[in-house]
C-alpha positions as CSV (number, residue, x, y, z in Angstrom):
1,X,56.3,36.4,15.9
2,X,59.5,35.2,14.6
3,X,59.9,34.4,11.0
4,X,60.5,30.2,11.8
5,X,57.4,30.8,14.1
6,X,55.4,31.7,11.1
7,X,56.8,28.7,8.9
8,X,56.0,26.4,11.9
9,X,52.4,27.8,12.0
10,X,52.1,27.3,8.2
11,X,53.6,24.0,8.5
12,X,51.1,23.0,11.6
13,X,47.9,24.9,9.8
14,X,48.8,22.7,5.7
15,X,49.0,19.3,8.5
16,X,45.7,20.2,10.0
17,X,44.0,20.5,7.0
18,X,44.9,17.7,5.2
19,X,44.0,15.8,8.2
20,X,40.7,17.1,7.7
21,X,40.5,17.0,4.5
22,X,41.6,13.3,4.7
23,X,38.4,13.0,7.2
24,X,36.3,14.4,5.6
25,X,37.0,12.3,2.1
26,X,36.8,9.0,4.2
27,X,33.9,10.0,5.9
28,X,32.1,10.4,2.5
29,X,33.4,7.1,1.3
30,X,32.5,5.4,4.2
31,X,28.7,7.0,4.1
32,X,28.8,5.6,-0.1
33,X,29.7,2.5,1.2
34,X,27.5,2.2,3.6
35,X,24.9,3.0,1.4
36,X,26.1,0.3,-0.8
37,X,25.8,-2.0,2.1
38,X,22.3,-1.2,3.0
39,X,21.0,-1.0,-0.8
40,X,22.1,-4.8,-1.0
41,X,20.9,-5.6,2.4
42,X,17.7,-4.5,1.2
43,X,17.7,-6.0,-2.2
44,X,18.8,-9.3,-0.1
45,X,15.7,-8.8,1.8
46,X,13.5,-8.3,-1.3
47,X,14.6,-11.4,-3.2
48,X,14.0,-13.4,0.2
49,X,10.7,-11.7,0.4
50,X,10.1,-12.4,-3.5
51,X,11.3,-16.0,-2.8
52,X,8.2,-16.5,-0.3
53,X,6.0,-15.3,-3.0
54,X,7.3,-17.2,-6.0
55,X,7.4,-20.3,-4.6
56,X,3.9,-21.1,-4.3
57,X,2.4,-23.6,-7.0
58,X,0.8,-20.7,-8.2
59,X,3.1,-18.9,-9.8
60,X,5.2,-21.8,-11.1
61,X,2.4,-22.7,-13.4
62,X,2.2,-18.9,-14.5
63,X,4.3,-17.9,-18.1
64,X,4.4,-14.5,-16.8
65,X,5.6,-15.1,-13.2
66,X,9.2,-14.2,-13.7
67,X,8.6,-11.0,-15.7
68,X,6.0,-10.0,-13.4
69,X,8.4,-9.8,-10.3
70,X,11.0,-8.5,-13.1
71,X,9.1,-5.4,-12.9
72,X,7.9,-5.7,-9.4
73,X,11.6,-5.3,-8.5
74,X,11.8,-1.9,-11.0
75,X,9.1,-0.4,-9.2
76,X,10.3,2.8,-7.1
77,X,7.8,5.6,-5.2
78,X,7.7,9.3,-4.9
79,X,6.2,12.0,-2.9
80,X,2.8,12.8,-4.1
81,X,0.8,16.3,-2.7
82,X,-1.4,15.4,0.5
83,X,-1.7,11.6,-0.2
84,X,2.2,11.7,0.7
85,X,3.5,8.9,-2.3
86,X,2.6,7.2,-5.7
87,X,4.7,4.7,-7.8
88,X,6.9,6.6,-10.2
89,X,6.3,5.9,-13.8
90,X,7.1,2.5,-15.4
91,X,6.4,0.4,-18.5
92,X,7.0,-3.3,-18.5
93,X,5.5,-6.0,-19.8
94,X,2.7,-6.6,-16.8
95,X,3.3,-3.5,-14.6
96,X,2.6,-0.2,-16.5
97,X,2.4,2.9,-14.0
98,X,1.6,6.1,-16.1
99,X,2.8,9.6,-15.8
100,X,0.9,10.3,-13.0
101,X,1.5,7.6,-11.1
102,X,-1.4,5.0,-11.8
103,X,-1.6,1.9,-12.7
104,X,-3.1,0.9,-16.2
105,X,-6.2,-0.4,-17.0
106,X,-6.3,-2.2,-19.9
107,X,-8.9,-1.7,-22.3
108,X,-10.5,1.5,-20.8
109,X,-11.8,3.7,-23.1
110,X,-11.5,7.2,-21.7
111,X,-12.7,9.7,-24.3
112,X,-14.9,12.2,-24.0
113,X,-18.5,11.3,-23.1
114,X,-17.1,7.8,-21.6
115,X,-18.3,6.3,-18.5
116,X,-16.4,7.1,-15.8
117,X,-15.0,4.5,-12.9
118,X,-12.8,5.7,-10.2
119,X,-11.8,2.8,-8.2
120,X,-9.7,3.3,-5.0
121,X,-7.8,1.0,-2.4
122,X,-4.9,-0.1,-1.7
123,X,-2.7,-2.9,-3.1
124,X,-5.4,-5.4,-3.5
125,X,-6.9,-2.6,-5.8
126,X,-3.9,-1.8,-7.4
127,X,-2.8,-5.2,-8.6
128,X,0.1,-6.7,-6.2
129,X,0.6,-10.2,-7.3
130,X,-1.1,-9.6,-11.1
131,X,-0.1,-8.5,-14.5
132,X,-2.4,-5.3,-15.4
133,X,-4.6,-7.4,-16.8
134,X,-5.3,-9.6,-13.9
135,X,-6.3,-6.8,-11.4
136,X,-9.6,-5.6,-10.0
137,X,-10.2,-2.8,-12.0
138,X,-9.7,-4.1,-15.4
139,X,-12.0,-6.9,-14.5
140,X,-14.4,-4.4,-14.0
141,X,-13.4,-2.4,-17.0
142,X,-14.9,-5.8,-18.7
143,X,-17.6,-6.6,-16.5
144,X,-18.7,-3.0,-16.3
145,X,-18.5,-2.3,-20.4
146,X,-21.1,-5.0,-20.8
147,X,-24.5,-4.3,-22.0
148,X,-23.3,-0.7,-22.7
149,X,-23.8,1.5,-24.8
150,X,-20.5,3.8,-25.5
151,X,-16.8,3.6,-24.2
152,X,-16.4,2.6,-20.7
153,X,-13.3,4.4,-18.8
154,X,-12.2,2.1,-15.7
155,X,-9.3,4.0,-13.8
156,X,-7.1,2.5,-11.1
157,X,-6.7,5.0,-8.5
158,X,-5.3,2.0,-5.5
159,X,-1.7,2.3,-4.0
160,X,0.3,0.4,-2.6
161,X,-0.4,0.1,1.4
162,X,-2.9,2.9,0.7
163,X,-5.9,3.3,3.7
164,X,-9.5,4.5,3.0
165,X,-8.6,7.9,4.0
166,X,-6.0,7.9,1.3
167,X,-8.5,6.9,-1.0
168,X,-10.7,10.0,-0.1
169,X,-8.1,12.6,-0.5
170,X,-7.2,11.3,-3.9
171,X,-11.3,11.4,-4.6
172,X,-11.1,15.5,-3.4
173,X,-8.1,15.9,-6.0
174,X,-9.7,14.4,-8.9
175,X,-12.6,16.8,-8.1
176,X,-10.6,19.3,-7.5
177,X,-9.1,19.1,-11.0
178,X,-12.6,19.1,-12.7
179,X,-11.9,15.1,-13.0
180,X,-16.4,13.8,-12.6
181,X,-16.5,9.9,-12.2
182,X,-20.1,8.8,-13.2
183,X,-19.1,6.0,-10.4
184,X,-16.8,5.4,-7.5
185,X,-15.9,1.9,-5.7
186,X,-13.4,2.1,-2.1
187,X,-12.4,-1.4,-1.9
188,X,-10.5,-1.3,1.7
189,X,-10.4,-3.4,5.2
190,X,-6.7,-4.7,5.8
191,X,-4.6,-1.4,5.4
192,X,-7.3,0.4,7.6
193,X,-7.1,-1.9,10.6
194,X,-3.6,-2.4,10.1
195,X,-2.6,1.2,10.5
196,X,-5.0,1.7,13.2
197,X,-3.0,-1.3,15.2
198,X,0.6,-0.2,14.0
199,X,-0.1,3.5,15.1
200,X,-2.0,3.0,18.0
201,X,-4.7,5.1,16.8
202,X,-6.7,5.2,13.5
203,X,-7.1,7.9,11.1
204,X,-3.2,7.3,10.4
205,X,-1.7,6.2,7.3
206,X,0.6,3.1,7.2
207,X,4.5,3.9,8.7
208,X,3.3,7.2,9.9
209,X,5.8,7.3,12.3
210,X,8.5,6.3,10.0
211,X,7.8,9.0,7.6
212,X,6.9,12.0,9.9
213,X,10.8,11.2,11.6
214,X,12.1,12.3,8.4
215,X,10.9,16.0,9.0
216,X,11.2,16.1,12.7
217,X,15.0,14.5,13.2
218,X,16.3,16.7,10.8
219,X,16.2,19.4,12.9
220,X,18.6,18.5,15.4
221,X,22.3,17.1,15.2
222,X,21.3,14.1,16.5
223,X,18.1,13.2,13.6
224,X,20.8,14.1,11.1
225,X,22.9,11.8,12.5
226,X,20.1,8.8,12.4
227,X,19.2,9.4,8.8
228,X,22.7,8.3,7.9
229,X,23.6,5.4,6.2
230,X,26.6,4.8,8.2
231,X,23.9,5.4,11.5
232,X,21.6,2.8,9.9
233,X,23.8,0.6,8.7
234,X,25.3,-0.1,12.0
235,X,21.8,0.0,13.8
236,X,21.0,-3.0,11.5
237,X,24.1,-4.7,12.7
238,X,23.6,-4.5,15.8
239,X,19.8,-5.9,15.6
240,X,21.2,-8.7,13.5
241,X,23.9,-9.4,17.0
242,X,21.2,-9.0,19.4
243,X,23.3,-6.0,20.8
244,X,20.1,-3.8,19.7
245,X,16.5,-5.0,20.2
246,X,15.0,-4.7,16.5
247,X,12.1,-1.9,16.4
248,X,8.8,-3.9,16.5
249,X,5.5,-2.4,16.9
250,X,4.0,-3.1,20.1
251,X,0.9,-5.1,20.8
252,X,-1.9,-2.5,22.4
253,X,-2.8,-4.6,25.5
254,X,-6.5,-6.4,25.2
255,X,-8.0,-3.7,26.9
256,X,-7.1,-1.3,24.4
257,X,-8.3,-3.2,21.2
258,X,-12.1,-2.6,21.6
259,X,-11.2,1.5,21.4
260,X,-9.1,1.0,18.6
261,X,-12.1,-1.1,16.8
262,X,-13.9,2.1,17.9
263,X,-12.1,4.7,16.5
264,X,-11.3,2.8,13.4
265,X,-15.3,2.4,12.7
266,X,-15.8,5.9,13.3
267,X,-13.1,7.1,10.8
268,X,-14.3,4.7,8.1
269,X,-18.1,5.3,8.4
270,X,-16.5,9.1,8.2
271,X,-14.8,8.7,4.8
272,X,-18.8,6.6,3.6
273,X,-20.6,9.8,4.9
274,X,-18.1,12.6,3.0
275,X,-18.2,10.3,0.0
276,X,-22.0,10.4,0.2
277,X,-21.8,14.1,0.6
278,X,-19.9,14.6,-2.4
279,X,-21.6,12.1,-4.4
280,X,-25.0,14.3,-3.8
281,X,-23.1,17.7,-4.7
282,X,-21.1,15.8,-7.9
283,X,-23.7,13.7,-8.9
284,X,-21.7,10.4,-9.2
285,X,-22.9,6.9,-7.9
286,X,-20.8,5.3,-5.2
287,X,-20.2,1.7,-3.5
288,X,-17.8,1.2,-0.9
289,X,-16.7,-2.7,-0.6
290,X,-15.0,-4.6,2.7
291,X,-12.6,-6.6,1.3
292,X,-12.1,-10.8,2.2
293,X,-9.0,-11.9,4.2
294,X,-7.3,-15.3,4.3
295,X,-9.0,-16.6,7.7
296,X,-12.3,-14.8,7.8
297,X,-14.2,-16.4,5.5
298,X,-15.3,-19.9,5.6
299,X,-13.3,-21.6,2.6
300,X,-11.7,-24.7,2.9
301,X,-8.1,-23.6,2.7
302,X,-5.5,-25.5,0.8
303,X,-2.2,-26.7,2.5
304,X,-0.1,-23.7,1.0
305,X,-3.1,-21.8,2.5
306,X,-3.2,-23.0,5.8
307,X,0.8,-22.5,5.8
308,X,-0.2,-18.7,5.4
309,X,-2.4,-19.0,8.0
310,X,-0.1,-20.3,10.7
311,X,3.0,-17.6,9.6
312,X,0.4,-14.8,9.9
313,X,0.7,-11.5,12.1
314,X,0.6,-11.5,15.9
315,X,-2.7,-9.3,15.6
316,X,-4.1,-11.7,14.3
317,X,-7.2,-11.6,16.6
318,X,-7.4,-7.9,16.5
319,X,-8.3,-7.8,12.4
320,X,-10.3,-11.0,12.7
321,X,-12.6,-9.0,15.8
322,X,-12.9,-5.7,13.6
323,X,-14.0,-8.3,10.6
324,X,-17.0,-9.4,13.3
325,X,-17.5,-6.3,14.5
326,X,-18.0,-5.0,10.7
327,X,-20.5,-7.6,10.2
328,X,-22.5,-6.1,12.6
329,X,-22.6,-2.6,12.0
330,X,-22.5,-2.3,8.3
331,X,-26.4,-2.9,8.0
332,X,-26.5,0.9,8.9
333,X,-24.6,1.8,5.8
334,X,-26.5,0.3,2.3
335,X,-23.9,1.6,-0.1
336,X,-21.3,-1.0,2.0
337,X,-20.9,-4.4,0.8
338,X,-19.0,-7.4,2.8
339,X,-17.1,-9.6,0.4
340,X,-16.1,-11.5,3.9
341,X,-17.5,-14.7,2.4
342,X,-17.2,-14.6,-1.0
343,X,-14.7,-17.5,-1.8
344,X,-16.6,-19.7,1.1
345,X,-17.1,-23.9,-0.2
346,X,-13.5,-22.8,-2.9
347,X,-11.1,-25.9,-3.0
348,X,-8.5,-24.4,-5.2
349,X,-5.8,-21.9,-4.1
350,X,-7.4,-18.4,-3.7
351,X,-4.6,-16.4,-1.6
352,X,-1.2,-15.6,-2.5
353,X,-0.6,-14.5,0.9
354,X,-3.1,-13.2,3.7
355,X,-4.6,-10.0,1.6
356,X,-4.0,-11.1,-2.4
357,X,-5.6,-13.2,-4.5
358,X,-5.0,-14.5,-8.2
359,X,-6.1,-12.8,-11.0
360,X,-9.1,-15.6,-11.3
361,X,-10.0,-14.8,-7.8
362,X,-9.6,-10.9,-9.2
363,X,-12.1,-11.5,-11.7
364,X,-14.4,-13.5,-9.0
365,X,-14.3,-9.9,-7.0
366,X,-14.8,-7.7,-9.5
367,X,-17.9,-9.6,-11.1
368,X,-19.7,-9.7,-7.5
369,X,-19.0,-5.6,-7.1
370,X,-20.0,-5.2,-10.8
371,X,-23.2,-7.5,-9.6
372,X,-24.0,-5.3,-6.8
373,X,-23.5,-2.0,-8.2
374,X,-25.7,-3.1,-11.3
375,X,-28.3,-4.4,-8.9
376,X,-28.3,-1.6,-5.6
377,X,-28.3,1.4,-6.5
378,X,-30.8,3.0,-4.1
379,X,-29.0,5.5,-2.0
380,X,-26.3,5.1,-3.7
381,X,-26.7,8.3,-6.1
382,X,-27.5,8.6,-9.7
């Protein structure tokens, strides 16, 4: 090749890459911005979501309110071994999440020689709505620490969309780390049913689908390509034009609903028996507690109640049929305890939305579990 064919080669090569190079720049820019984009969609949708919350009479009454969702907004999670995520740590002034990911307990005591109180759940337990010293388990840390003798150590082992199973696995690790509770409460109902109607199937955990694309799109071009932020971002455009149908979760047809019930009684009653098993090996008392929903109780709902009510989920029926169905079969099971009716003949405002109450209603809850615990313990360990 001629000498002014090399210099046009050189010349053609130095154009193509900085034409690349170019590319390759404004594809990274582009991807930053997108992820720009999509961080203040989502903050958008978090302040409309906090918006909903806030403005019930509730919290305008409440000094706290505004520092409360102040650290709400702080709050971030990260992967956590076999239970899959946990809050990372945060101090505030109402949310305190500790190095391990859990949530405060104000007041407990836990020296050596204390009675010990795992409680486990999922955000009803861990506090959503409530300073730490409005939740379930540091009512109980007070209720509990009455009438004995010695420090009392309350610890709050709920999580945020957390199901029963969850709760287990977390039970197995505390073992597992030579962590002996003299007592464990499961406080569960909503997640469980709610996963078992978003999956189609129970024994899932909540967004199981979600989070399992994470590992199995990444193998190809293509699931590289959705987890994207310039992929997502214009996904969520289109959805917003009606170009895109938005990803719902579809509604299991009626016939379906009385084998999901099914299969979501059978895992459940699961997680009582290995919790009995290990209760007998580990010699710890345990309670497990079915947790009250908006509309099936029998209390006389308040107006911003009975807005709830009317703006709550399509499967609607299919929780309020499990919640009858549970009524049923839970006379088999001794250590189980329905708090279905437990705010029935209350005229004040109780729910903050369909599954969280206020920290008075906390304290109602954690006085009737401290009640029952105090009162049946047969076959319910040591």
């Amino acid at each position: 090749m001629s000498r002014a064919g090399f210099f046009r080669l050189g010349r053609g090569y130095r154009a193509t890459a900085v034409l690349l190079l170019n590319t390759l720049i404004l594809l990274v820019c582009l991807e930053a911005a997108a992820g720009l984009a999509l961080r203040a969609l989502d903050r958008q949708a978090e302040r409309h979501w906090q918006q909903q919350q806030t403005s019930l009479s509730y919290y305008a009454a409440q000094p706290w309110a505004e520092s409360y969702w102040h650290d709400h907004r702080q709050l971030q999670v990260q992967y956590a071994p076999y239970i899959i995520w946990r809050q990372r740590p945060y101090t505030g002034e109402t949310i305190t999440i500790d190095s391990q990911g859990y949530r405060a307990t104000p007041g407990a005591l836990c020296t050596p020689g204390a009675y010990r109180v795992f409680v486990f759940g999922g955000s009803a337990v861990w506090g959503h709505g409530a300073p730490d010293w409005g939740t379930i388990p540091a009512y109980l840390q007070t209720e509990l620490a009455k009438g004995r003798d010695g420090p009392v150590c309350v610890q709050n082992f709920g999580e945020q969309a957390f199901v029963s199973t969850q709760g287990v696995i977390e039970l197995l690790r505390q073992l597992q780390s030579g962590s002996r509770p003299d007592l464990v409460l499961f406080y569960d109902g909503f997640n469980d049913i709610a996963a078992t109607y978003q999956n189609g199937r129970a024994g899932a955990h909540l967004n199981e689908t979600r989070t399992g694309a994470r590992f199995s799109q990444e193998q190809t071009f293509t699931g590289w390509l959705q987890t994207t932020n310039m992929y997502r971002l214009a996904l969520r455009a289109a959805e917003r034009s009606g170009f895109v149908a938005a990803v719902v979760v579809p509604e299991p047809a009626l016939a379906d609903t009385a084998v999901l019930s099914g299969q979501l009684f059978q895992a459940y009653f699961t997680n009582y028996q290995l919790v009995a098993a290990l209760a007998a090996e580990y010699g710890f008392a345990y309670h497990f507690f079915w947790q009250p929903l908006l509309d099936t109780g029998n209390k006389p709902l308040t107006a911003e109640e009975a807005q709830m009510v009317a703006a709550d989920s399509p499967w609607r029926a299919f929780y309020r049929q499990v919640y009858a169905d549970m009524a049923e079969r839970a006379a088999g099971y001794p250590c189980l305890h329905l708090l279905t009716h437990i705010f029935d003949g209350q005229t004040a405002l109780v729910w903050l939305d369909n599954v969280h109450v206020t920290p008075a209603a906390n304290e109602q809850i954690a006085r009737e579990m401290a009640h029952l615990v105090q009162t049946q313990t047969e076959a319910c360990g040591p």
